[in-house]
PDB file of N, CA, C and O in Angstrom:
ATOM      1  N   UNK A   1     133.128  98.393   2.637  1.00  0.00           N
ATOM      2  CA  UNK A   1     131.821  99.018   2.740  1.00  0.00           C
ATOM      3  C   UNK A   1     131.610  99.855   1.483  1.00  0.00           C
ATOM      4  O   UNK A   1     132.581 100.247   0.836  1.00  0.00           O
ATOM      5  N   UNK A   2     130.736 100.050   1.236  1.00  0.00           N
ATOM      6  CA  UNK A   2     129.861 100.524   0.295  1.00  0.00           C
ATOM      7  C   UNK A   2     129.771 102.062   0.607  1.00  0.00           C
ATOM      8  O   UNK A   2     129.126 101.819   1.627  1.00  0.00           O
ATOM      9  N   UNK A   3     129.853 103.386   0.618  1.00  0.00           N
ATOM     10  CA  UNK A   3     129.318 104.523   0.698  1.00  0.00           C
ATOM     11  C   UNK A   3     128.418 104.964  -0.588  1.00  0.00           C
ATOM     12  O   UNK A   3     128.735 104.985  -1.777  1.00  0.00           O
ATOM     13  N   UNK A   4     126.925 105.385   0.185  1.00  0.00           N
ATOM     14  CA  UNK A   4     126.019 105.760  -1.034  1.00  0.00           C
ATOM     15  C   UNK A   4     125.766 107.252  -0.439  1.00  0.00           C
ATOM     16  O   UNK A   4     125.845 107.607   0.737  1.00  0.00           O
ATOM     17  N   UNK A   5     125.336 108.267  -1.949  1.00  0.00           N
ATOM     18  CA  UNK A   5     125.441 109.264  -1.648  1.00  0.00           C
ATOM     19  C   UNK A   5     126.864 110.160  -1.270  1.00  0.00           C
ATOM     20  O   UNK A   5     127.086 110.762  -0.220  1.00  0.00           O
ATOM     21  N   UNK A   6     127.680 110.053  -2.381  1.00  0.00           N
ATOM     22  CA  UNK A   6     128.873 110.405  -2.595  1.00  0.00           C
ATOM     23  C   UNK A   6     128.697 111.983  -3.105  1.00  0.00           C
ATOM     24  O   UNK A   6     129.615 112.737  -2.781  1.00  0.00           O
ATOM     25  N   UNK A   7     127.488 112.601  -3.952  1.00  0.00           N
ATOM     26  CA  UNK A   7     126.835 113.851  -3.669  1.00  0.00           C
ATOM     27  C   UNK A   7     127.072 114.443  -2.751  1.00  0.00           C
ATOM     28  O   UNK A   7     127.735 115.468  -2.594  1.00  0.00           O
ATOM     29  N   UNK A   8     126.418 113.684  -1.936  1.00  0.00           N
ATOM     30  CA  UNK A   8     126.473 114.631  -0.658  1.00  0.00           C
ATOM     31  C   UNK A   8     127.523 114.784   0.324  1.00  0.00           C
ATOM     32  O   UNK A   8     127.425 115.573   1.264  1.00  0.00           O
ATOM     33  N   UNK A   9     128.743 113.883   0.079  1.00  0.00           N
ATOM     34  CA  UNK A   9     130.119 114.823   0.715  1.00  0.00           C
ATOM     35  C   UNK A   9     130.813 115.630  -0.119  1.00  0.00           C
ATOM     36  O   UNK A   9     131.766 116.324   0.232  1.00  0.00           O
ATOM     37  N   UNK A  10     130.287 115.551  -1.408  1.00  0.00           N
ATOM     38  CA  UNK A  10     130.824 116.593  -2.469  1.00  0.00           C
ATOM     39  C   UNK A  10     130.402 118.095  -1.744  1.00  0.00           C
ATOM     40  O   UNK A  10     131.188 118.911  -1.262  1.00  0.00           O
ATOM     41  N   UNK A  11     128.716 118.208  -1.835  1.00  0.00           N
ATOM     42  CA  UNK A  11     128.490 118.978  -1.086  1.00  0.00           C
ATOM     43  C   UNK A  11     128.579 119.875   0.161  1.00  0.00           C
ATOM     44  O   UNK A  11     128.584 121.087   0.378  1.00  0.00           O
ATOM     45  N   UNK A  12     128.659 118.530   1.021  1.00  0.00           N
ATOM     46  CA  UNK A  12     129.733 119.062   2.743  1.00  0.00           C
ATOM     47  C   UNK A  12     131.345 119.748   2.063  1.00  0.00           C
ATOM     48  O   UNK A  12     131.772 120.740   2.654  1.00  0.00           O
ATOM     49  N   UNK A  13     131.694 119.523   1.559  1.00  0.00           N
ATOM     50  CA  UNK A  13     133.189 120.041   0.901  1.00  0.00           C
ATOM     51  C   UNK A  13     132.509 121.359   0.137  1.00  0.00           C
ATOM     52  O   UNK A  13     132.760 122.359   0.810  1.00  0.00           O
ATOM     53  N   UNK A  14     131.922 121.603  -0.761  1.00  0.00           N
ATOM     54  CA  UNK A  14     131.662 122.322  -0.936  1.00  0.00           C
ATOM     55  C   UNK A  14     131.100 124.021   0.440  1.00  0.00           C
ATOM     56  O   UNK A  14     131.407 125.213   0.440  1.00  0.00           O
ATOM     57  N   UNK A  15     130.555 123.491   1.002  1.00  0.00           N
ATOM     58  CA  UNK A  15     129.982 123.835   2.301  1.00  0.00           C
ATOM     59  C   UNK A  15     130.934 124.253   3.373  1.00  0.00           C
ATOM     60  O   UNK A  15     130.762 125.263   4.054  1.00  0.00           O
ATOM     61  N   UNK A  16     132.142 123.276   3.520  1.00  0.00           N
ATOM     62  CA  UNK A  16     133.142 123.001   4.789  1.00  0.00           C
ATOM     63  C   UNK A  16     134.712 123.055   3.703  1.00  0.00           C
ATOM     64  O   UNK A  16     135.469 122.122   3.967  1.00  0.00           O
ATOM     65  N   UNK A  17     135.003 123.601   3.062  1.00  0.00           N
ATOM     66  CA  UNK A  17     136.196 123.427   2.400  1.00  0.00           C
ATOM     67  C   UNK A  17     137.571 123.036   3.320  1.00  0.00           C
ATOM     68  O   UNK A  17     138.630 122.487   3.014  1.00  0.00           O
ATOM     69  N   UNK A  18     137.115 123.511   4.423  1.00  0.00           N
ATOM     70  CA  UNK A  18     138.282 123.626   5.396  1.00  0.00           C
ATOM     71  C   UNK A  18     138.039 122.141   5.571  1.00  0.00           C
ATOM     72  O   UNK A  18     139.180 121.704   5.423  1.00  0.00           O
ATOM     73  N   UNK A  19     137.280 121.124   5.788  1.00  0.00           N
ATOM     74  CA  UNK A  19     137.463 119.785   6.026  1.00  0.00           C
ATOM     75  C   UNK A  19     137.178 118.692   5.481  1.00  0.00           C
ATOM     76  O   UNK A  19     136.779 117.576   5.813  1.00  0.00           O
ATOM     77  N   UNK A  20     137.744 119.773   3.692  1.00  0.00           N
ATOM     78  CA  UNK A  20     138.157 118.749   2.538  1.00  0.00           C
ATOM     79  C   UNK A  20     138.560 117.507   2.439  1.00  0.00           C
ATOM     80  O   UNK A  20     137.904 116.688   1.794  1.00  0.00           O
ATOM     81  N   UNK A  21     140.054 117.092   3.262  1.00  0.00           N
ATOM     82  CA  UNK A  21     140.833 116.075   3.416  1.00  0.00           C
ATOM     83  C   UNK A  21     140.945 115.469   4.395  1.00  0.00           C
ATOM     84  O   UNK A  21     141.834 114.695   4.752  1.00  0.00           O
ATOM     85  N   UNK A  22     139.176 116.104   5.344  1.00  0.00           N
ATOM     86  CA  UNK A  22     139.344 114.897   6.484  1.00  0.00           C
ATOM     87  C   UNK A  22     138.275 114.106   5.852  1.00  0.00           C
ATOM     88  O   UNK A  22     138.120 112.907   6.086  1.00  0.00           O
ATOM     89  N   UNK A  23     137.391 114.933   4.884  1.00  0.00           N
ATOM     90  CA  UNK A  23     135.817 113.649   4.483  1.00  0.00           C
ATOM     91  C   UNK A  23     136.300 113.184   3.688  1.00  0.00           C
ATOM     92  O   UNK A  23     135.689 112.225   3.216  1.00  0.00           O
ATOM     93  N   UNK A  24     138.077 113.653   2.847  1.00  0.00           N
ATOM     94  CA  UNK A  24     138.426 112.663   1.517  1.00  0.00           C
ATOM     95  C   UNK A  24     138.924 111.283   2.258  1.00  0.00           C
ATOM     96  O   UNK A  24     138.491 110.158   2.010  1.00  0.00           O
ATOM     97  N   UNK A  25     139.928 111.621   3.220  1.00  0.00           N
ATOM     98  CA  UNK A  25     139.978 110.609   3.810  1.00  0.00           C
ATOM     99  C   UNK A  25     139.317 109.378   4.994  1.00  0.00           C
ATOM    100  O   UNK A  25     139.725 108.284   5.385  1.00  0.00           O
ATOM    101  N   UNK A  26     138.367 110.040   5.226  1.00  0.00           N
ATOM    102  CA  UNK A  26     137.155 109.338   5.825  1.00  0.00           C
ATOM    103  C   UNK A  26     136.593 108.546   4.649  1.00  0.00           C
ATOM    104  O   UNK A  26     136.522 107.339   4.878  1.00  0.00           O
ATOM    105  N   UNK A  27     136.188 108.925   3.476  1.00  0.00           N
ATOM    106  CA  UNK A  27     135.768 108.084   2.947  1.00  0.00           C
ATOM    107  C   UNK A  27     136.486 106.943   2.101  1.00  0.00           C
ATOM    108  O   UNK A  27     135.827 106.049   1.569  1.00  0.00           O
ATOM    109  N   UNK A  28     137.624 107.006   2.022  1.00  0.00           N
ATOM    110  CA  UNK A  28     138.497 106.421   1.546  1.00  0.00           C
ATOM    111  C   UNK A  28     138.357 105.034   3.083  1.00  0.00           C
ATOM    112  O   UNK A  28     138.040 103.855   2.923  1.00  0.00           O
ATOM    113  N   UNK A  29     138.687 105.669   4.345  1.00  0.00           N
ATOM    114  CA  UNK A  29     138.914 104.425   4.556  1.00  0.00           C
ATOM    115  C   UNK A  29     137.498 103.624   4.976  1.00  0.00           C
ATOM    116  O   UNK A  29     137.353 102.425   5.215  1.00  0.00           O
ATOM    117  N   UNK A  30     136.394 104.825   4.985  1.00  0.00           N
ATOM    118  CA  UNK A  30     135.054 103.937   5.069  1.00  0.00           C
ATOM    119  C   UNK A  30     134.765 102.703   3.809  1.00  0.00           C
ATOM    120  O   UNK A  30     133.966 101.766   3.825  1.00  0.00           O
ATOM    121  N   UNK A  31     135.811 103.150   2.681  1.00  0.00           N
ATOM    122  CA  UNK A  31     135.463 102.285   1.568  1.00  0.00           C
ATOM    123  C   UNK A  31     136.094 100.695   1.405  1.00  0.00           C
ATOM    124  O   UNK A  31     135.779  99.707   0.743  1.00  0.00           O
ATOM    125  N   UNK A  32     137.134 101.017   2.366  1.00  0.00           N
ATOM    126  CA  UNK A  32     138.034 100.322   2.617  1.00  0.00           C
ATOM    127  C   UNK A  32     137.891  99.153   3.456  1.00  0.00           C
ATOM    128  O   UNK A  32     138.438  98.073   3.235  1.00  0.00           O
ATOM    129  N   UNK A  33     136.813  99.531   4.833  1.00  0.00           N
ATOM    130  CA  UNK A  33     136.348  99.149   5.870  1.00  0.00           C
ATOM    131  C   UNK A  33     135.606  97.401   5.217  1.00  0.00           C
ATOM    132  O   UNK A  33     135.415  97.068   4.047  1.00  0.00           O
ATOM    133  N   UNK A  34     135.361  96.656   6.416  1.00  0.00           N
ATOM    134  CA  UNK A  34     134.786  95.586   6.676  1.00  0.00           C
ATOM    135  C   UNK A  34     133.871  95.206   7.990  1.00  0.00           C
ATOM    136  O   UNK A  34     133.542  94.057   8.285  1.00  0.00           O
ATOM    137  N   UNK A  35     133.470  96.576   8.834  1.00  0.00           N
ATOM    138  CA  UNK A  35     132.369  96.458   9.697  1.00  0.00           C
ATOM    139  C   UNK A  35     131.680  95.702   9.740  1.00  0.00           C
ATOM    140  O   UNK A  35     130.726  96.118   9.082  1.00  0.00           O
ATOM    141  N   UNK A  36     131.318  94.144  10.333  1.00  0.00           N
ATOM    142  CA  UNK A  36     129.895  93.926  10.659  1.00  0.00           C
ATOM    143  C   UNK A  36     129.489  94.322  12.174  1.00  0.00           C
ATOM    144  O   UNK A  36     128.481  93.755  12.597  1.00  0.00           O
ATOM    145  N   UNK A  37     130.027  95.062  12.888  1.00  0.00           N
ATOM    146  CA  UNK A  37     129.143  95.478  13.754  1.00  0.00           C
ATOM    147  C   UNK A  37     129.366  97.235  14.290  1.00  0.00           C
ATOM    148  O   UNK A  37     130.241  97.960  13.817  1.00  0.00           O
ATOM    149  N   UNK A  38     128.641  97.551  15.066  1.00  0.00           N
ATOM    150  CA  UNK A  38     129.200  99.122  15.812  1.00  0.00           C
ATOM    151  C   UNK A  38     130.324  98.825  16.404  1.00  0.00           C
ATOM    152  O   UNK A  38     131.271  99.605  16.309  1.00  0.00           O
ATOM    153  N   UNK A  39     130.434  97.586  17.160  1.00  0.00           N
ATOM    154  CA  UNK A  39     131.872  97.519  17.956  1.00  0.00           C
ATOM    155  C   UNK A  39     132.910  97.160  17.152  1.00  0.00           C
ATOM    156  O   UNK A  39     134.084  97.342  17.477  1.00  0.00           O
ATOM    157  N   UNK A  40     132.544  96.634  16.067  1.00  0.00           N
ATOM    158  CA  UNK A  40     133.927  96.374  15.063  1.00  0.00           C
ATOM    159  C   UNK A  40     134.352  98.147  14.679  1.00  0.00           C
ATOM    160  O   UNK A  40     135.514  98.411  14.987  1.00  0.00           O
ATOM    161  N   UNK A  41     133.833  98.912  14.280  1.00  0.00           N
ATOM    162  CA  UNK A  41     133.711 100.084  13.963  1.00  0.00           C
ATOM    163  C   UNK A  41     134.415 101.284  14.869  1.00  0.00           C
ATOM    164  O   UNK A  41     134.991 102.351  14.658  1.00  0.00           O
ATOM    165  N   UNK A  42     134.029 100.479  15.991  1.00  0.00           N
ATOM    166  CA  UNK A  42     134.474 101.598  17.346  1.00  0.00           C
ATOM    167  C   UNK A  42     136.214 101.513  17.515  1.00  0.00           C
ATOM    168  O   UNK A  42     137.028 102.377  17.843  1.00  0.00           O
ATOM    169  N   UNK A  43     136.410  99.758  17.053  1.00  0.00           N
ATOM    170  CA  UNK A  43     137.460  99.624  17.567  1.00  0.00           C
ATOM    171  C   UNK A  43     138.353 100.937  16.004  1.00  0.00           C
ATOM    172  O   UNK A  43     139.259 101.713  16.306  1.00  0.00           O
ATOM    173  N   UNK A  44     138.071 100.887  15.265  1.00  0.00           N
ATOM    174  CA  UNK A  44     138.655 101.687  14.350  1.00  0.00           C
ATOM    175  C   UNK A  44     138.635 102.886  14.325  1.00  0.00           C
ATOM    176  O   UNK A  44     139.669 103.501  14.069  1.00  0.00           O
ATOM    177  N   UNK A  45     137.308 103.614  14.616  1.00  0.00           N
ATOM    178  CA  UNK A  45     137.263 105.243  15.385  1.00  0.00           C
ATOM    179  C   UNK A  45     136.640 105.437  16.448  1.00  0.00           C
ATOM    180  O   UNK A  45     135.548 106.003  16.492  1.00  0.00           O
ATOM    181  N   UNK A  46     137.329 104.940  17.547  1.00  0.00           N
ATOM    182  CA  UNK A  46     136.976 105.496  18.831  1.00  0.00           C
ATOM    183  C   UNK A  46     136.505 106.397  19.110  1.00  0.00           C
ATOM    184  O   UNK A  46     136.138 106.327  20.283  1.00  0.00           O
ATOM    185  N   UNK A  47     136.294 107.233  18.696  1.00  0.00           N
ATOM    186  CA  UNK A  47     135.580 108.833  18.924  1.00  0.00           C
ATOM    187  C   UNK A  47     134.721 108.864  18.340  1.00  0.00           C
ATOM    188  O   UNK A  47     134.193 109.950  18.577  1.00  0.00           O
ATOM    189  N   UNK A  48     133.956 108.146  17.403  1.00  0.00           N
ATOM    190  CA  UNK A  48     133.111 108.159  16.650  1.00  0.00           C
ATOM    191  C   UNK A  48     131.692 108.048  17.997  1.00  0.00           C
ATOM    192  O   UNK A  48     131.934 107.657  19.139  1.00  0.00           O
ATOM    193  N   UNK A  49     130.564 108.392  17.623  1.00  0.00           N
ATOM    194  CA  UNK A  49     128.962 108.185  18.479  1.00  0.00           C
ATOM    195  C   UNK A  49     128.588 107.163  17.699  1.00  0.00           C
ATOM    196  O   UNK A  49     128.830 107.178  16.492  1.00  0.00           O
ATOM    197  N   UNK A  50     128.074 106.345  18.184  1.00  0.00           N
ATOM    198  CA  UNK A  50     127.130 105.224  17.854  1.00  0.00           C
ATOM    199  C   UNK A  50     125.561 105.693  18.149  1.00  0.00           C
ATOM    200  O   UNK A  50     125.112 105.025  19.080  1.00  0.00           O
ATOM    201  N   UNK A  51     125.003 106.248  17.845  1.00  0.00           N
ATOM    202  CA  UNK A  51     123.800 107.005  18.143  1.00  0.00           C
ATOM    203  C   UNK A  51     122.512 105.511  18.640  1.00  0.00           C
ATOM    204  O   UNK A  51     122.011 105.144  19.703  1.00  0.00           O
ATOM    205  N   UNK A  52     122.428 105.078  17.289  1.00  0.00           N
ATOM    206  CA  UNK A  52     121.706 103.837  17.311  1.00  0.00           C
ATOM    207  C   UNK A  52     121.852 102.657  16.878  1.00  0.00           C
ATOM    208  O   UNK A  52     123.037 102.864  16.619  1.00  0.00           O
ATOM    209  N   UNK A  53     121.652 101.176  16.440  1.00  0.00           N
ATOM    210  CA  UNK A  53     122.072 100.221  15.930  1.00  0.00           C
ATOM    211  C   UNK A  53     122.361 100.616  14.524  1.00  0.00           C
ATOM    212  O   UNK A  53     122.997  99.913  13.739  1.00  0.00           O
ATOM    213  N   UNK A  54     121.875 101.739  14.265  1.00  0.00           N
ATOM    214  CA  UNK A  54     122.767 102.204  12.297  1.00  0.00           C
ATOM    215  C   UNK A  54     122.903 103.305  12.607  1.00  0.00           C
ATOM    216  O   UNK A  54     123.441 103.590  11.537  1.00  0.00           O
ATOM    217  N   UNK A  55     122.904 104.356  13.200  1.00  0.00           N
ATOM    218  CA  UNK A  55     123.116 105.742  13.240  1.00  0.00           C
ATOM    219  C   UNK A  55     124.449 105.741  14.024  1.00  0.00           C
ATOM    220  O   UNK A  55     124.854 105.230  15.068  1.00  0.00           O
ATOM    221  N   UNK A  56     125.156 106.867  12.662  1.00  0.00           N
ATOM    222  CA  UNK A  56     126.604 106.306  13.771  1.00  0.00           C
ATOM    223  C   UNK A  56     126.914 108.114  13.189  1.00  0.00           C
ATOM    224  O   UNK A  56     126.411 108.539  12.149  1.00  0.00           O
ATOM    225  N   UNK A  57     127.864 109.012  14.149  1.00  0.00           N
ATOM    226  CA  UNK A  57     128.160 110.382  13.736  1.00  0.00           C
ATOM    227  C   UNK A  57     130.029 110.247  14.147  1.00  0.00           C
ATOM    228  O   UNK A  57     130.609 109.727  15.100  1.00  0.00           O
ATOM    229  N   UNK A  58     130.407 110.806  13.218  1.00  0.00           N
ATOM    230  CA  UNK A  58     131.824 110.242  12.916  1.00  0.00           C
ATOM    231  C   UNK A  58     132.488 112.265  13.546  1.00  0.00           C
ATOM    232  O   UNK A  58     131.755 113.253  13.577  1.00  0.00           O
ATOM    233  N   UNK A  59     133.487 112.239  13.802  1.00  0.00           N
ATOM    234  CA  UNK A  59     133.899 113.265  14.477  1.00  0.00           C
ATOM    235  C   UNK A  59     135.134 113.218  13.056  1.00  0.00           C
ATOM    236  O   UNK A  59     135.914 112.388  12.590  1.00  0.00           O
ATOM    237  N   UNK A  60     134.784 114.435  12.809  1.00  0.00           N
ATOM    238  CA  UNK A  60     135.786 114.840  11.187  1.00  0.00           C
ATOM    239  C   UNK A  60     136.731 116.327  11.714  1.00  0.00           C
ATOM    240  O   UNK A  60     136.516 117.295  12.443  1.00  0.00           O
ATOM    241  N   UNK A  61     138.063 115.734  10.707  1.00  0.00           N
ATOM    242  CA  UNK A  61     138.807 116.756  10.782  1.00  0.00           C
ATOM    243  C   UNK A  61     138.876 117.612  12.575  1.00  0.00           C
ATOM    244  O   UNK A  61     138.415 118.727  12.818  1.00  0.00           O
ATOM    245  N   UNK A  62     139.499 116.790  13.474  1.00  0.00           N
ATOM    246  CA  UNK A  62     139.996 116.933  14.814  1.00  0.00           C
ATOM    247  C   UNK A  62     139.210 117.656  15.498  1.00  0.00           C
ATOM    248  O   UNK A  62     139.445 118.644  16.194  1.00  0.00           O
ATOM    249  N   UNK A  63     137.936 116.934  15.192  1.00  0.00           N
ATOM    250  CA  UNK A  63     136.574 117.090  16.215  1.00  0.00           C
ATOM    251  C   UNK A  63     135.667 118.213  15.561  1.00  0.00           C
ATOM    252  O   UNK A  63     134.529 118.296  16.023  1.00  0.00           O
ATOM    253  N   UNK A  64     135.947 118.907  14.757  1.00  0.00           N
ATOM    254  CA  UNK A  64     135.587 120.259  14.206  1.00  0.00           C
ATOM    255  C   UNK A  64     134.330 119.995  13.631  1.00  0.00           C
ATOM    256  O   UNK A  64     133.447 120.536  14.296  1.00  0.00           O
ATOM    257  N   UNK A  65     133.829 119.279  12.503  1.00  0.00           N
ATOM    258  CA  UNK A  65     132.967 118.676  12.400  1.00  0.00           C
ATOM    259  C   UNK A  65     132.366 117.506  12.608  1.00  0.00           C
ATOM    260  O   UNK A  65     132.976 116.620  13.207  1.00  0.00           O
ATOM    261  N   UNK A  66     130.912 117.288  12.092  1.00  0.00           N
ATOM    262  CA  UNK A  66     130.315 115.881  12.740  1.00  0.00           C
ATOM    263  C   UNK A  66     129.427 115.350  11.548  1.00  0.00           C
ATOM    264  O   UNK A  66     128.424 115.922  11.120  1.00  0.00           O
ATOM    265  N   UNK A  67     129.962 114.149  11.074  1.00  0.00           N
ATOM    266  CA  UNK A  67     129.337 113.860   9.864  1.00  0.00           C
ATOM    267  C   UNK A  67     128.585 112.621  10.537  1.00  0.00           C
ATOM    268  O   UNK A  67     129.002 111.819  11.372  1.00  0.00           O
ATOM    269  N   UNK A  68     127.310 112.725   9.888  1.00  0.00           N
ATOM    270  CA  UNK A  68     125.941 111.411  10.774  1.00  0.00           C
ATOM    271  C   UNK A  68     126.024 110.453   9.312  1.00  0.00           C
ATOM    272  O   UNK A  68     126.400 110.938   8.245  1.00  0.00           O
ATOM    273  N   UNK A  69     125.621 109.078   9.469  1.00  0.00           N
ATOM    274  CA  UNK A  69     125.693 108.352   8.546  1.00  0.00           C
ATOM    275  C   UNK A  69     124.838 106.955   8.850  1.00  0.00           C
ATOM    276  O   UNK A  69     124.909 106.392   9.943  1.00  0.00           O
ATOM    277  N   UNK A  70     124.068 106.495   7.812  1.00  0.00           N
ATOM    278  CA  UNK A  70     123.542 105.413   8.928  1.00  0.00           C
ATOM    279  C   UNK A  70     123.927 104.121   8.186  1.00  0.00           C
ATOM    280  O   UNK A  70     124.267 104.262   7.011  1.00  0.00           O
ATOM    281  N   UNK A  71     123.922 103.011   8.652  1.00  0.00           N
ATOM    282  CA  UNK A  71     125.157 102.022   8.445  1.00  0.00           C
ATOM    283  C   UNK A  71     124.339 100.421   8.338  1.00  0.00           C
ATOM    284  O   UNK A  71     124.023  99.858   9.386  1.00  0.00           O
ATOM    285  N   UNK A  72     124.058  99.804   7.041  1.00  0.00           N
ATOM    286  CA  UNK A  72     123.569  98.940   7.280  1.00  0.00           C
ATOM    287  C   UNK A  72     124.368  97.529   7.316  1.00  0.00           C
ATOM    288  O   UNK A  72     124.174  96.886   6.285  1.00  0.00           O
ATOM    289  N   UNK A  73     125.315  96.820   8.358  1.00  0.00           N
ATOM    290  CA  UNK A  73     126.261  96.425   8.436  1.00  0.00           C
ATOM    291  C   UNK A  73     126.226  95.449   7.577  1.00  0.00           C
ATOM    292  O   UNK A  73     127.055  95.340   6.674  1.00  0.00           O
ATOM    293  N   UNK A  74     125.193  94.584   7.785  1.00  0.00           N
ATOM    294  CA  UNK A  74     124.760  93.208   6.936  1.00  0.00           C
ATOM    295  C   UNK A  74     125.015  93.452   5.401  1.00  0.00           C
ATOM    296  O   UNK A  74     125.644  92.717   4.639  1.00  0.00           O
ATOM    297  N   UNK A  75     124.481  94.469   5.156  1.00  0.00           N
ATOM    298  CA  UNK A  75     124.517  94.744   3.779  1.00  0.00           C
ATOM    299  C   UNK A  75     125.598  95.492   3.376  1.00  0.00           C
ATOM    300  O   UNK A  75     125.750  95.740   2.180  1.00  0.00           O
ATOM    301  N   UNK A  76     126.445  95.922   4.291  1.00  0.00           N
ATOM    302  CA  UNK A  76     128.002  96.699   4.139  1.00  0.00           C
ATOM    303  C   UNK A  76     128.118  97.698   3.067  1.00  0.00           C
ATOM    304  O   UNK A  76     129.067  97.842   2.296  1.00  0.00           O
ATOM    305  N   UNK A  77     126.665  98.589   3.139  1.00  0.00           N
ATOM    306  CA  UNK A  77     126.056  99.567   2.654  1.00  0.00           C
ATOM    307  C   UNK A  77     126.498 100.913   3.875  1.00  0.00           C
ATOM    308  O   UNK A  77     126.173 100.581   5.015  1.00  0.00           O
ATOM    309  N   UNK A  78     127.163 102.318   3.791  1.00  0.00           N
ATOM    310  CA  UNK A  78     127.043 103.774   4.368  1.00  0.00           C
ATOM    311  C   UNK A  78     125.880 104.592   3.995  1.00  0.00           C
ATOM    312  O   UNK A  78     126.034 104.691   2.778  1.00  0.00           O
ATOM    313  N   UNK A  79     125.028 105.107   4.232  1.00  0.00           N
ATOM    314  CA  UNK A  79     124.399 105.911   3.533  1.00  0.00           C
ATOM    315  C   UNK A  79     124.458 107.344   4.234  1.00  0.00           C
ATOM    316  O   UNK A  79     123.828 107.644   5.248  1.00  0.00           O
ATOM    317  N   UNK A  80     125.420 108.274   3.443  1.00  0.00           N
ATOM    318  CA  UNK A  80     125.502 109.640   3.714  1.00  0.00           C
ATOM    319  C   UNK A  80     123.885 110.147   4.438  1.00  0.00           C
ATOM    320  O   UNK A  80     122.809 109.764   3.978  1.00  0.00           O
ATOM    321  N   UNK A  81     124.027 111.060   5.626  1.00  0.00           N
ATOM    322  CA  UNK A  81     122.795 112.012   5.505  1.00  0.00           C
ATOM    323  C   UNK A  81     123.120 113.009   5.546  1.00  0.00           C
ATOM    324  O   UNK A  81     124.054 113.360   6.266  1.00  0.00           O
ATOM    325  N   UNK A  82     122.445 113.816   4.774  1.00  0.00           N
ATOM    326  CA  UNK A  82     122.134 114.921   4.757  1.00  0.00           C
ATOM    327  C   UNK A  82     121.454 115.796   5.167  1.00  0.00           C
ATOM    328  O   UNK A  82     120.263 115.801   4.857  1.00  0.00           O
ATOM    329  N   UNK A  83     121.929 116.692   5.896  1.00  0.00           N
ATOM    330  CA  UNK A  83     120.960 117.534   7.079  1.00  0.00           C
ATOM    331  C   UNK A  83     121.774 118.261   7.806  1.00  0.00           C
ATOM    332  O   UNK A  83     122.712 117.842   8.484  1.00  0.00           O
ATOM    333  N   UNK A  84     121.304 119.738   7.625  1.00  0.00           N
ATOM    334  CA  UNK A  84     121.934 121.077   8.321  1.00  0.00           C
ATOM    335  C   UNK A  84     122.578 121.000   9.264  1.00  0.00           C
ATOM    336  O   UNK A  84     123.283 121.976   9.519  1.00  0.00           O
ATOM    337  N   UNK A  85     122.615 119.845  10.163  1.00  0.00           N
ATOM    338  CA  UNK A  85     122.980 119.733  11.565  1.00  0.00           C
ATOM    339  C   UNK A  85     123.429 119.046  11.783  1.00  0.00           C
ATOM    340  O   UNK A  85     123.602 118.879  12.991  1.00  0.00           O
ATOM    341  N   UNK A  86     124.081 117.930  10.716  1.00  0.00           N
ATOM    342  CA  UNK A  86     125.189 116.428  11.089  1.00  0.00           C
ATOM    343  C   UNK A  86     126.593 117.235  10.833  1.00  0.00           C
ATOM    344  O   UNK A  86     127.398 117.582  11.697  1.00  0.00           O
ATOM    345  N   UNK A  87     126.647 117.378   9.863  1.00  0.00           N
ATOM    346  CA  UNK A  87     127.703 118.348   9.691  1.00  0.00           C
ATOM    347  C   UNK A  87     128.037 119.601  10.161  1.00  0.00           C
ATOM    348  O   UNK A  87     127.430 120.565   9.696  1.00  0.00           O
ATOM    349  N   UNK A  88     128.842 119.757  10.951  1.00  0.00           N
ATOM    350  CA  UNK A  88     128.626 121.569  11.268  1.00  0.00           C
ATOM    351  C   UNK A  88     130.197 121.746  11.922  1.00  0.00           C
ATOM    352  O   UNK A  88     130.824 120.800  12.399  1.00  0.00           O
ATOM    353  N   UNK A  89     130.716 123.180  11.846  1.00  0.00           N
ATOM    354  CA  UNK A  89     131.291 123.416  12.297  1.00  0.00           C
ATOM    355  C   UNK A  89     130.657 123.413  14.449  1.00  0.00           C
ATOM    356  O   UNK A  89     129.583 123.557  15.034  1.00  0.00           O
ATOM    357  N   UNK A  90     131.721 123.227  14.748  1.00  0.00           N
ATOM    358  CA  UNK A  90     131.277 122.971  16.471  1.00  0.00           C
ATOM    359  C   UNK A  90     131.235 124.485  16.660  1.00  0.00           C
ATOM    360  O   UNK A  90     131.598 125.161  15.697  1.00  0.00           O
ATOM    361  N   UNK A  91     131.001 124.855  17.321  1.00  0.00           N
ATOM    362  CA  UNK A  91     130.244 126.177  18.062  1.00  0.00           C
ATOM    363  C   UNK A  91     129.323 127.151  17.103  1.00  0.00           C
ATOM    364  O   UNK A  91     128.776 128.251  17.184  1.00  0.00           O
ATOM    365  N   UNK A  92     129.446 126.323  16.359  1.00  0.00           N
ATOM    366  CA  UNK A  92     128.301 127.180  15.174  1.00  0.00           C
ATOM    367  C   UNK A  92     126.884 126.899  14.422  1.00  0.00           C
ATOM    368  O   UNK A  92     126.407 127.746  13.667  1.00  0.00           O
TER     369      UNK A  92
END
C-alpha cells in the first residue's frame, strides 16, 4: 500500500511524541501491506474500526490513540486524515 500524506504523521508525532514508534511502525507495516479488502485488513489488525467501505480508524500505541485513514483498496492508496479528533489521546 501506498500511504499519502506522510506530513501529517510527522505532525501527529510531533503532537503525540509519546506514540512515536507506534505510527513509525504502523506505517511501516501499512507500507508493507497488500489489502484488497476491509476483511483482508481486519484479519491483520483486529482491533482496528472499519467505520465505512474506506474509512478505517486504526487503534495506535495499546489503544491510547486513534488514527482515522481512508483506504482506497483498488488503488492500494492510505490517505492520512487529518483532524483534531482521529488522533487523540483516549480520555482527552
Amino acid at each position: 500500500m501506498r500511504v499519502v500524506a506522510v506530513k501529517t504523521l510527522k505532525k501527529y508525532i510531533e503532537v503525540f511524541p509519546k506514540a512515536k514508534q507506534s505510527i513509525l511502525s504502523w506505517y511501516e507495516e501499512a507500507e508493507k501491506a497488500n489489502w484488497n479488502s476491509p476483511n483482508e485488513l481486519k484479519e491483520q489488525y483486529h482491533h482496528s474500526s472499519i467505520v465505512s467501505e474506506k474509512r478505517v480508524v486504526f487503534n495506535i500505541h495499546g489503544n491510547s490513540f486513534r488514527l482515522a485513514v481512508d483506504i482506497e483498496f483498488r488503488l492500494k492508496i492510505i490517505f492520512v486524515v487529518w483532524d483534531s479528533f482521529t488522533i487523540r489521546q483516549n480520555g482527552h
